[in-house]
Biotite code that builds the C-alpha atoms (Angstrom):
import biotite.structure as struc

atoms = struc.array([
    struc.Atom([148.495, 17.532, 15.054], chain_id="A", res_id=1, res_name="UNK", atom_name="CA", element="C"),
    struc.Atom([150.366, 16.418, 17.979], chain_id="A", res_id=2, res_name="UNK", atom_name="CA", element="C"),
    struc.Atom([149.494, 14.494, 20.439], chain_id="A", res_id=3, res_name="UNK", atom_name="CA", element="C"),
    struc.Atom([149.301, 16.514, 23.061], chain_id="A", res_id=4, res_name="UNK", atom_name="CA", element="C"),
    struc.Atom([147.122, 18.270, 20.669], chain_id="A", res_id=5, res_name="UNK", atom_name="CA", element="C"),
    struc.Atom([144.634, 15.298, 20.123], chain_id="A", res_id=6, res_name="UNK", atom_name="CA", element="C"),
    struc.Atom([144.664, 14.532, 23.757], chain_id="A", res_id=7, res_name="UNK", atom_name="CA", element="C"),
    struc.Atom([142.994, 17.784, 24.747], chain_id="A", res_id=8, res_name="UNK", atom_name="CA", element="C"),
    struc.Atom([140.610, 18.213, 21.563], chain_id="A", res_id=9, res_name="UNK", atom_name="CA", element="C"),
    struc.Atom([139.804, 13.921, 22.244], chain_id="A", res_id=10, res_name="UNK", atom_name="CA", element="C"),
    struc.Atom([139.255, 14.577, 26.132], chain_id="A", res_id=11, res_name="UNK", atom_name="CA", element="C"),
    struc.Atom([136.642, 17.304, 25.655], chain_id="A", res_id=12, res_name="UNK", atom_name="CA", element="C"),
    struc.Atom([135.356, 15.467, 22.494], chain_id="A", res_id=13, res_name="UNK", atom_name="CA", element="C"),
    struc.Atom([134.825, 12.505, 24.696], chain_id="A", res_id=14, res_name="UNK", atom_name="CA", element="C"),
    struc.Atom([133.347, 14.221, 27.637], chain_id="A", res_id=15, res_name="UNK", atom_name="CA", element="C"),
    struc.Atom([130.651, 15.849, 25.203], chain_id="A", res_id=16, res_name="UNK", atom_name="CA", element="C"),
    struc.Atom([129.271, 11.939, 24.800], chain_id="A", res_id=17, res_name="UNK", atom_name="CA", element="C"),
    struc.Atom([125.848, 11.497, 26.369], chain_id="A", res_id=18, res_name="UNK", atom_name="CA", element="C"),
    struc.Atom([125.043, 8.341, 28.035], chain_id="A", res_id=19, res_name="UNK", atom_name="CA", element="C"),
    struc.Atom([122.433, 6.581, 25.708], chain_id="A", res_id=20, res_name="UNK", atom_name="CA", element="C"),
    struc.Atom([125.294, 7.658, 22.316], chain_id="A", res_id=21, res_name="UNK", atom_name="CA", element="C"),
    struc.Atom([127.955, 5.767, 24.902], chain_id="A", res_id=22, res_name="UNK", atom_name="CA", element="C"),
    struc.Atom([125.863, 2.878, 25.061], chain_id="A", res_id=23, res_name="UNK", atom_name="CA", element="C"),
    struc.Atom([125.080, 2.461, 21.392], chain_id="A", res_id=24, res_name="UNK", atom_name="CA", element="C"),
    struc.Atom([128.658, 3.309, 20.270], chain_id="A", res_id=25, res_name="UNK", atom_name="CA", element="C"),
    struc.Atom([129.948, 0.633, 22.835], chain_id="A", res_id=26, res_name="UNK", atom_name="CA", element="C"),
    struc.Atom([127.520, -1.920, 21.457], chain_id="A", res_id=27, res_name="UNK", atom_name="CA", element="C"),
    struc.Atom([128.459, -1.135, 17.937], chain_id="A", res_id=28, res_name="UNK", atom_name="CA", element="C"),
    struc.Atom([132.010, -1.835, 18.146], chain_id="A", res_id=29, res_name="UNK", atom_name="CA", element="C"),
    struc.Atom([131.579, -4.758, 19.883], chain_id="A", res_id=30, res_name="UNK", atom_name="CA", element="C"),
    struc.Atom([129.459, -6.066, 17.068], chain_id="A", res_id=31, res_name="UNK", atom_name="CA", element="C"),
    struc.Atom([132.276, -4.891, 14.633], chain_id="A", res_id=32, res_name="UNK", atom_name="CA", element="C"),
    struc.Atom([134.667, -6.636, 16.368], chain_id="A", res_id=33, res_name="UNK", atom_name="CA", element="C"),
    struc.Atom([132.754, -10.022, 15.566], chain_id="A", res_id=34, res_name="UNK", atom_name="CA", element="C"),
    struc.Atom([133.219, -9.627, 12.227], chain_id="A", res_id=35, res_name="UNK", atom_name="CA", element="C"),
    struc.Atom([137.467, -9.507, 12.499], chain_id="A", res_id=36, res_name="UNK", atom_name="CA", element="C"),
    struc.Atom([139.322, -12.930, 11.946], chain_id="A", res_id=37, res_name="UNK", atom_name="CA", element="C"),
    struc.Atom([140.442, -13.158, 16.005], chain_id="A", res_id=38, res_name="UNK", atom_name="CA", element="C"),
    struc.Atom([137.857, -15.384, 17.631], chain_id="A", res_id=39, res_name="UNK", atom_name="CA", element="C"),
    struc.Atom([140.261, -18.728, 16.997], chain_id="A", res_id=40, res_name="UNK", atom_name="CA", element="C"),
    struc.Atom([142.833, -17.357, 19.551], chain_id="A", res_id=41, res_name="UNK", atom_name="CA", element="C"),
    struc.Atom([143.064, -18.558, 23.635], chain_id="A", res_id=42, res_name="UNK", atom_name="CA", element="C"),
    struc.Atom([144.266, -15.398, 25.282], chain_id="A", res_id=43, res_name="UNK", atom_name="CA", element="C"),
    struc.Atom([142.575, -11.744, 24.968], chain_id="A", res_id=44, res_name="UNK", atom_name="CA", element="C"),
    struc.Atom([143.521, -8.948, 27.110], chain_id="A", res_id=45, res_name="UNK", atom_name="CA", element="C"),
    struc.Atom([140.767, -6.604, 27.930], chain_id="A", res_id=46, res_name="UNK", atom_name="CA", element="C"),
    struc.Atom([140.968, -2.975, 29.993], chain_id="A", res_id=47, res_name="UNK", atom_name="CA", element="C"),
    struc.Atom([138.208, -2.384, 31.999], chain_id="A", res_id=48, res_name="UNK", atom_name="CA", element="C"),
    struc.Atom([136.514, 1.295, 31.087], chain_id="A", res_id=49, res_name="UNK", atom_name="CA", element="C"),
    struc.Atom([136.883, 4.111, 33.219], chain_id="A", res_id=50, res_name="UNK", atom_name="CA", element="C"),
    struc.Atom([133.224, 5.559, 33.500], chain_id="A", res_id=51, res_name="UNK", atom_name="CA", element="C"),
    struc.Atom([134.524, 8.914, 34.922], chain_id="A", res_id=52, res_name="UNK", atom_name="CA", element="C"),
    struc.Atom([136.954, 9.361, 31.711], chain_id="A", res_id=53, res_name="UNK", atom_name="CA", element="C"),
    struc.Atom([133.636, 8.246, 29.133], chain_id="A", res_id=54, res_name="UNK", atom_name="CA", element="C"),
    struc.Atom([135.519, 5.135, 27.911], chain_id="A", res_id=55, res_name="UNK", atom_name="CA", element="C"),
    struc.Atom([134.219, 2.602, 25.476], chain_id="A", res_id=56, res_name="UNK", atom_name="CA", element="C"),
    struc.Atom([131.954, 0.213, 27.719], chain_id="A", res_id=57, res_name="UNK", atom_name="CA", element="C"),
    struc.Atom([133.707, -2.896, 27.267], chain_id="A", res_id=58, res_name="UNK", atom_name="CA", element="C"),
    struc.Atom([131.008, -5.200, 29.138], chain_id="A", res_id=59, res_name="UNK", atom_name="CA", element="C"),
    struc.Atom([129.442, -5.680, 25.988], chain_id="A", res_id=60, res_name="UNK", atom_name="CA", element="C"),
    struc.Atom([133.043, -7.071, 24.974], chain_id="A", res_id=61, res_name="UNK", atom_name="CA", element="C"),
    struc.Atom([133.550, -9.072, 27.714], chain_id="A", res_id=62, res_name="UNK", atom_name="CA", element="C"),
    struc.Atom([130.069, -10.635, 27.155], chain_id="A", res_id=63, res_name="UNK", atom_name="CA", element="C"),
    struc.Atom([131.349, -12.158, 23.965], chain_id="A", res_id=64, res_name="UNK", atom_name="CA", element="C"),
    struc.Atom([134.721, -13.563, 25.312], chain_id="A", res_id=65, res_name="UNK", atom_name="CA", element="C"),
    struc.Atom([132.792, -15.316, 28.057], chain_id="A", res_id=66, res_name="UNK", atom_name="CA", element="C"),
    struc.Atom([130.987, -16.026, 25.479], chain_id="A", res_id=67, res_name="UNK", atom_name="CA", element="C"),
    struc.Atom([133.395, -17.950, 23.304], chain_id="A", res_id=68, res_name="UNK", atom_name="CA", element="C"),
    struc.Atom([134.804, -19.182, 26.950], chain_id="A", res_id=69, res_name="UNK", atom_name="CA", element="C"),
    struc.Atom([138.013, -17.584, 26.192], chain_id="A", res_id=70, res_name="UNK", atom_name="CA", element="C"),
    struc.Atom([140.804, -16.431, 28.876], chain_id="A", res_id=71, res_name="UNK", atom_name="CA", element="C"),
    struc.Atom([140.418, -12.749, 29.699], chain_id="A", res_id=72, res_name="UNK", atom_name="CA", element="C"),
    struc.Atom([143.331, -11.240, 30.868], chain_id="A", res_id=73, res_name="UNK", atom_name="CA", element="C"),
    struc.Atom([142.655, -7.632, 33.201], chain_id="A", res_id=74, res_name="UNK", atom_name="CA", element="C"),
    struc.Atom([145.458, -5.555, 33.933], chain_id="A", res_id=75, res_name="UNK", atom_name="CA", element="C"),
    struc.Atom([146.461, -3.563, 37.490], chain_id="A", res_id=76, res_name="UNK", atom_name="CA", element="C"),
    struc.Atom([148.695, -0.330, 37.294], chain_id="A", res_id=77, res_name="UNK", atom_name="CA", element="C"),
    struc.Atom([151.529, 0.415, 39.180], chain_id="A", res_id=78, res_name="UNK", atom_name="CA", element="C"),
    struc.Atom([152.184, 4.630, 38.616], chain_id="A", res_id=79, res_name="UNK", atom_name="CA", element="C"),
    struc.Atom([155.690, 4.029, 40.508], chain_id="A", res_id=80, res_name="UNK", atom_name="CA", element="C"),
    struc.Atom([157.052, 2.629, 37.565], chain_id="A", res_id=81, res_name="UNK", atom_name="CA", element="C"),
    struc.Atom([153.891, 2.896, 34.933], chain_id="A", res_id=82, res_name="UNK", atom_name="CA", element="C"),
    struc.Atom([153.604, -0.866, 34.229], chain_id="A", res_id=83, res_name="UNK", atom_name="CA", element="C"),
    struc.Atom([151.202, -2.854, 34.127], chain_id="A", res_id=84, res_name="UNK", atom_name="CA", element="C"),
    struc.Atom([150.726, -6.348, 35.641], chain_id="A", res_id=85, res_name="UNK", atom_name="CA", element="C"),
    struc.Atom([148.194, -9.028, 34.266], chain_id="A", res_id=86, res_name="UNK", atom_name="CA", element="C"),
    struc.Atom([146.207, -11.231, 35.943], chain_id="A", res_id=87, res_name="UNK", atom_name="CA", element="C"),
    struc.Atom([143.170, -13.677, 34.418], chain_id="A", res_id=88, res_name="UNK", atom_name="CA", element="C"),
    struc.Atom([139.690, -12.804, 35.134], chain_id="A", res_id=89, res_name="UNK", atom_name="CA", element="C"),
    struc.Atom([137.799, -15.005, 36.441], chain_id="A", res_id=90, res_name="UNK", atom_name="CA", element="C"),
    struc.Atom([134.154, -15.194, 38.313], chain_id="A", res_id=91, res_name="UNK", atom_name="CA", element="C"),
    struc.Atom([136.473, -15.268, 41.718], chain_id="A", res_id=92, res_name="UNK", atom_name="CA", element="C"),
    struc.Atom([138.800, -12.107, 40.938], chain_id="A", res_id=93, res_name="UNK", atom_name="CA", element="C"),
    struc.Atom([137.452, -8.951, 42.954], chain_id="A", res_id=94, res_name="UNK", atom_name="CA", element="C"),
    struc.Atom([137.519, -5.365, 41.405], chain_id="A", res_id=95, res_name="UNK", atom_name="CA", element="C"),
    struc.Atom([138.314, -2.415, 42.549], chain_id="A", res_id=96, res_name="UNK", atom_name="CA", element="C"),
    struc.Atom([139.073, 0.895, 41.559], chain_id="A", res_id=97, res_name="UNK", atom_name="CA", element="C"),
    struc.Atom([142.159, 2.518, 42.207], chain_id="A", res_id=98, res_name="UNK", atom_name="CA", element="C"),
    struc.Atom([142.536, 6.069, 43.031], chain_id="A", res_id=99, res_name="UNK", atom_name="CA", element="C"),
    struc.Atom([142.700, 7.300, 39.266], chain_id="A", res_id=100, res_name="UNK", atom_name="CA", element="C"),
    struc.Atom([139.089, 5.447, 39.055], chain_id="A", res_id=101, res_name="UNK", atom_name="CA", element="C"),
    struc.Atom([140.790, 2.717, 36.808], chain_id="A", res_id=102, res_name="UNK", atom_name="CA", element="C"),
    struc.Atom([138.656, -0.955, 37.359], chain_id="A", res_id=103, res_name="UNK", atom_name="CA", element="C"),
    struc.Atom([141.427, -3.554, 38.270], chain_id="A", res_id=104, res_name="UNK", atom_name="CA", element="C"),
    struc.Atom([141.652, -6.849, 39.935], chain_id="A", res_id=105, res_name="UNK", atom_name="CA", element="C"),
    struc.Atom([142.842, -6.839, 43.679], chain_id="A", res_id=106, res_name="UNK", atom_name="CA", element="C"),
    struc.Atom([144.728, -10.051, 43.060], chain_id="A", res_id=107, res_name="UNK", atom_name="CA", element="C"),
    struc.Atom([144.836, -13.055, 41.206], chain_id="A", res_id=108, res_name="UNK", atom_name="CA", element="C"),
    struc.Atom([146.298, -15.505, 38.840], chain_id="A", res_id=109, res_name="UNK", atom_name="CA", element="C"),
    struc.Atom([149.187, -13.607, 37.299], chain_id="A", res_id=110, res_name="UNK", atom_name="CA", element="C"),
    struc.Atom([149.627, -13.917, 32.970], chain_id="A", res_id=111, res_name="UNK", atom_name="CA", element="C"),
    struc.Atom([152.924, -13.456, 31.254], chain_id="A", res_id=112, res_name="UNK", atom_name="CA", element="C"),
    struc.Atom([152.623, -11.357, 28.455], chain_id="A", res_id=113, res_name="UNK", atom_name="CA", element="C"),
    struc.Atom([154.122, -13.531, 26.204], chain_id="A", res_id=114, res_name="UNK", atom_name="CA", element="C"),
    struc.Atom([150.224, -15.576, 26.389], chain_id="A", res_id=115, res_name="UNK", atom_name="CA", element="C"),
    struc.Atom([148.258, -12.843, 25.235], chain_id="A", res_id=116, res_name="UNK", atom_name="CA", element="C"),
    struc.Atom([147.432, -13.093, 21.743], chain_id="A", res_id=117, res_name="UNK", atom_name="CA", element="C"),
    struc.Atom([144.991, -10.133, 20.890], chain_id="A", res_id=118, res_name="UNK", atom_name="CA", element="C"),
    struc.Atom([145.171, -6.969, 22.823], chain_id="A", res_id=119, res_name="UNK", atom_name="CA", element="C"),
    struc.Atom([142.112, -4.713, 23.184], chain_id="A", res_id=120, res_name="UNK", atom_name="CA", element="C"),
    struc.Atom([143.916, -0.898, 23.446], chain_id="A", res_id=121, res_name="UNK", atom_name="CA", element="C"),
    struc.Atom([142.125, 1.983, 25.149], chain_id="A", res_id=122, res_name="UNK", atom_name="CA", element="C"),
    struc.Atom([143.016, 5.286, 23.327], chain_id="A", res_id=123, res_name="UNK", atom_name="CA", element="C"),
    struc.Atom([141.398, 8.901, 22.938], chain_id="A", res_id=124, res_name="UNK", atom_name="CA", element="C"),
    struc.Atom([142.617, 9.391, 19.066], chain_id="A", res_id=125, res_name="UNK", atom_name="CA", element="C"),
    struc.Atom([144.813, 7.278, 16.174], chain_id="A", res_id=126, res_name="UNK", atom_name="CA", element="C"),
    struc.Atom([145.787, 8.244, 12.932], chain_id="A", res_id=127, res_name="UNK", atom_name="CA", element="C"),
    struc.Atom([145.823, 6.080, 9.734], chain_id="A", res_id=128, res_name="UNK", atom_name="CA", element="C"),
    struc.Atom([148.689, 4.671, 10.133], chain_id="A", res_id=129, res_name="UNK", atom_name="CA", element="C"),
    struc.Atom([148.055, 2.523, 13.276], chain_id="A", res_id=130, res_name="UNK", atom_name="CA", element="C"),
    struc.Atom([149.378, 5.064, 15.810], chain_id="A", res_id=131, res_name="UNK", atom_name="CA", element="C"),
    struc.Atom([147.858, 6.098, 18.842], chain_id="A", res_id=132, res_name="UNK", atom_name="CA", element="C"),
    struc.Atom([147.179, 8.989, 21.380], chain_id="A", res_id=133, res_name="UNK", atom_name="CA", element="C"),
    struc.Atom([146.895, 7.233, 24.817], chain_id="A", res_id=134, res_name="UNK", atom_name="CA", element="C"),
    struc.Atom([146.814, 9.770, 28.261], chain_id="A", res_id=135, res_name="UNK", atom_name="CA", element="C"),
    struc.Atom([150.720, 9.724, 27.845], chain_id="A", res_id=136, res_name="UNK", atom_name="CA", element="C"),
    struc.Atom([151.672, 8.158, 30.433], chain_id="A", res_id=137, res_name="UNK", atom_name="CA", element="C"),
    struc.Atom([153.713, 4.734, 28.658], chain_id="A", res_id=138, res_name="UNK", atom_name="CA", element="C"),
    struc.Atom([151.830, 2.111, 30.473], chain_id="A", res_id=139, res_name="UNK", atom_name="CA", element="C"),
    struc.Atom([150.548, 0.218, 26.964], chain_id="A", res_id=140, res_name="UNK", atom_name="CA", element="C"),
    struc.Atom([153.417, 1.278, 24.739], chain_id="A", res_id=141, res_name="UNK", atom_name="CA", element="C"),
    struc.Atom([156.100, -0.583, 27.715], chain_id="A", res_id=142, res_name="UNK", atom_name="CA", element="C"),
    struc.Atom([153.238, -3.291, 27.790], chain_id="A", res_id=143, res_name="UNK", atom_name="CA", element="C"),
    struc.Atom([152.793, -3.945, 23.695], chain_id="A", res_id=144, res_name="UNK", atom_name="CA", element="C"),
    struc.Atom([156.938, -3.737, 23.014], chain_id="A", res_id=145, res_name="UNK", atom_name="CA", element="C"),
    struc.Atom([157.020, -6.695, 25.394], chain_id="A", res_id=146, res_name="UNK", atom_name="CA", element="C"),
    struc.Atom([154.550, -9.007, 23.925], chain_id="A", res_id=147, res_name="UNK", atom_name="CA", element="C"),
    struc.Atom([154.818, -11.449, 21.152], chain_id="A", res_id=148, res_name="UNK", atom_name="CA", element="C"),
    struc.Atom([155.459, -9.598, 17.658], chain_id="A", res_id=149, res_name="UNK", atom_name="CA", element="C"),
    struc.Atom([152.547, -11.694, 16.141], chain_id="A", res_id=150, res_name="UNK", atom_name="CA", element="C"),
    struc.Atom([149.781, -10.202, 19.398], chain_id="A", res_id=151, res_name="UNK", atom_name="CA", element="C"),
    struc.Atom([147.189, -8.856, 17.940], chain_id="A", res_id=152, res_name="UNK", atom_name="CA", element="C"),
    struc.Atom([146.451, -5.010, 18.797], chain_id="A", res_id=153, res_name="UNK", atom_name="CA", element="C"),
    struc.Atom([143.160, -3.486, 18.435], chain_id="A", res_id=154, res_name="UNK", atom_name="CA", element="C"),
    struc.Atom([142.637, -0.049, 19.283], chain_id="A", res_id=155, res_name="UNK", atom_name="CA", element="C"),
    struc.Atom([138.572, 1.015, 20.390], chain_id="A", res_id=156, res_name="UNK", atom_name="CA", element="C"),
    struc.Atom([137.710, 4.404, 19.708], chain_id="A", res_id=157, res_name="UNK", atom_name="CA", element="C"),
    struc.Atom([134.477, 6.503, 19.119], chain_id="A", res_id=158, res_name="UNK", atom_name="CA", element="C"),
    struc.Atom([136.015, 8.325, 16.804], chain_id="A", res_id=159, res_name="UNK", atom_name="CA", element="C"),
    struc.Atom([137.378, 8.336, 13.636], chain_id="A", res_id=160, res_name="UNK", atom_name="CA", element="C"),
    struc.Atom([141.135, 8.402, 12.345], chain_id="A", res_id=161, res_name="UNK", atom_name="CA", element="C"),
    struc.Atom([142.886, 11.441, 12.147], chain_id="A", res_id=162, res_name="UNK", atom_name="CA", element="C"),
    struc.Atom([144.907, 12.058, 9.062], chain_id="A", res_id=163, res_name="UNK", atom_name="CA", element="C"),
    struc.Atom([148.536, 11.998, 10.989], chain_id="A", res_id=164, res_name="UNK", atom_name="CA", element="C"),
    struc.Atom([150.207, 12.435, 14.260], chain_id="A", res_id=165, res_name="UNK", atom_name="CA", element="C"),
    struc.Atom([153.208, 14.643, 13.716], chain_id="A", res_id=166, res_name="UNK", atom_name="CA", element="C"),
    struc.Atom([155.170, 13.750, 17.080], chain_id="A", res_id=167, res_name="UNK", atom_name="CA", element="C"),
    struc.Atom([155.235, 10.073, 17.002], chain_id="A", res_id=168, res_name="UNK", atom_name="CA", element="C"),
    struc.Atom([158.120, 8.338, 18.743], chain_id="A", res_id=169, res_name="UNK", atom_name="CA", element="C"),
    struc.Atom([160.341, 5.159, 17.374], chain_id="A", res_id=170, res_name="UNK", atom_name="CA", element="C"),
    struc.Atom([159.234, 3.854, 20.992], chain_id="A", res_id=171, res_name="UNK", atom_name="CA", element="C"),
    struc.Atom([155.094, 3.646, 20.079], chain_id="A", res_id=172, res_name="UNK", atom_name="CA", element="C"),
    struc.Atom([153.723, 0.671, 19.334], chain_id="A", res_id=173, res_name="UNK", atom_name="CA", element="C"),
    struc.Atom([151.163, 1.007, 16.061], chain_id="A", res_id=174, res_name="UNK", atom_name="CA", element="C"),
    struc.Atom([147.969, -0.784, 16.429], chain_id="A", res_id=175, res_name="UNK", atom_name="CA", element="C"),
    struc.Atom([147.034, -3.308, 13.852], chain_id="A", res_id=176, res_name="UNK", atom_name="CA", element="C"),
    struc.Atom([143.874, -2.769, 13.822], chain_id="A", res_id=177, res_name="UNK", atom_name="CA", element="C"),
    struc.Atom([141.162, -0.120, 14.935], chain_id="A", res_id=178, res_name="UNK", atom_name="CA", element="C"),
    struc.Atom([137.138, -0.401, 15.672], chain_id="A", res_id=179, res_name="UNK", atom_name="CA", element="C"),
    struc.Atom([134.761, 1.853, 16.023], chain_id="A", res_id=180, res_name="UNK", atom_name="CA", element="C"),
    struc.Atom([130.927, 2.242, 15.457], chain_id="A", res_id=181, res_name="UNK", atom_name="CA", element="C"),
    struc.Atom([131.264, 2.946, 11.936], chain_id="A", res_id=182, res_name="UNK", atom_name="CA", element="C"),
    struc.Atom([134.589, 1.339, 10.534], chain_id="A", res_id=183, res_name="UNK", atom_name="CA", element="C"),
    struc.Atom([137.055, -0.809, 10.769], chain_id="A", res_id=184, res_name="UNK", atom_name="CA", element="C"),
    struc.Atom([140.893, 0.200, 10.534], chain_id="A", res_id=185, res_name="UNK", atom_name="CA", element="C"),
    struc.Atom([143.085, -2.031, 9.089], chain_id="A", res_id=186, res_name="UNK", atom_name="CA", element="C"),
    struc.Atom([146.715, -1.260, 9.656], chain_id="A", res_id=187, res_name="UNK", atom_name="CA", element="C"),
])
C-alpha cells in the first residue's frame, strides 16, 4: 500500500483506540523498550504525544529516562519551514501546545542534533523493512538525515508491521528498530 494509503486506514485505526487499550498499549511498549540494548547512551530524544491524534502515551517513557537520569531532548515545530528545533527537558522547561495540539517546550536550552543518540519516532504505520508512514509532512525525515549515522531510531506504534510500503522515497529515513505491545522490530 502506499502511504497515503496507510495514513488514512492508520488514522481511523488509531482513532478506534479506547482509553483504558491506550493506556495498556503505552505501558507495554515502554516495558519492551527496557529490554533493547540502549540504556548505556547520554542523549534520548523523546516527542511528546498528541492526545487529540491517540498517540502512544510516552509519560510512561519519560518515567524511565528520568529514571536512568538521562538527558531528554523535546522538540518545537516550526510549519514555515517543517523543522524541528531541540531543546533539553528539564523540571524548569514550560509546555505548551501549539495550535496543531502538539506538546512542546516554550523555550529552553537548545541541543544540536549531532548529541542525540537514540531517537524515539512517532509514526501511524511501518513496514518490515524499517520504513515509516509519518502525517507527511518531512519534519522527522529532515530531522533523522541530519543526525549522527550511528543515532539510534526507534519507531512506537500500536500496531503491527505492514508487509511493504510501495511509494517509499530515497529521502526517508528507515527506523532501526520498532516497539510495540507485542513485538519488537529489528531492522
Amino acid at each position: 500500500m502506499t502511504k497515503s494509503e496507510l495514513r488514512h486506514i492508520y488514522k481511523k485505526k488509531r482513532q478506534a483506540i479506547d482509553c483504558e487499550t491506550l493506556d495498556t498499549h503505552s505501558l507495554n511498549i515502554a516495558n519492551n523498550l527496557l529490554t533493547l540494548p540502549i540504556w548505556h547512551f547520554s542523549y534520548y530524544h523523546i516527542f511528546l504525544s498528541i492526545t487529540e491524534q491517540k498517540e502512544i502515551d510516552t509519560n510512561p517513557i519519560l518515567s524511565i529516562l528520568s529514571g536512568k537520569d538521562k538527558h531528554i531532548v523535546v522538540s518545537k515545530s516550526n510549519f514555515e519551514n517543517n523543522s524541528l528545533t531541540h531543546f533539553l527537558l528539564t523540571d524548569g522547561t514550560v509546555i505548551k501546545k501549539n495550535r496543531y495540539h502538539i506538546p512542546e517546550p516554550v523555550s529552553g536550552i537548545p541541543i544540536a542534533n549531532n548529541l542525540l543518540d537514540v531517537v524515539f519516532v512517532p509514526l501511524l504505520a511501518f513496514d518490515e523493512s524499517g520504513h515509516r508512514v509519518g502525517y507527511g509532512k518531512g519534519f522527522y525525515d529532515g530531522f533523522l538525515k541530519n543526525c549522527r549515522p550511528e543515532t539510534l531510531k526507534i519507531g512506537l506504534s500500536f500496531f503491527q508491521a505492514e508487509k511493504h510500503i510501495t511509494d517509499v522515497f530515497e529521502t526517508d529515513v528507515p527506523l532501526d528498530y520498532c516497539v510495540t505491545p507485542n513485538k519488537i522490530y529489528t531492522f
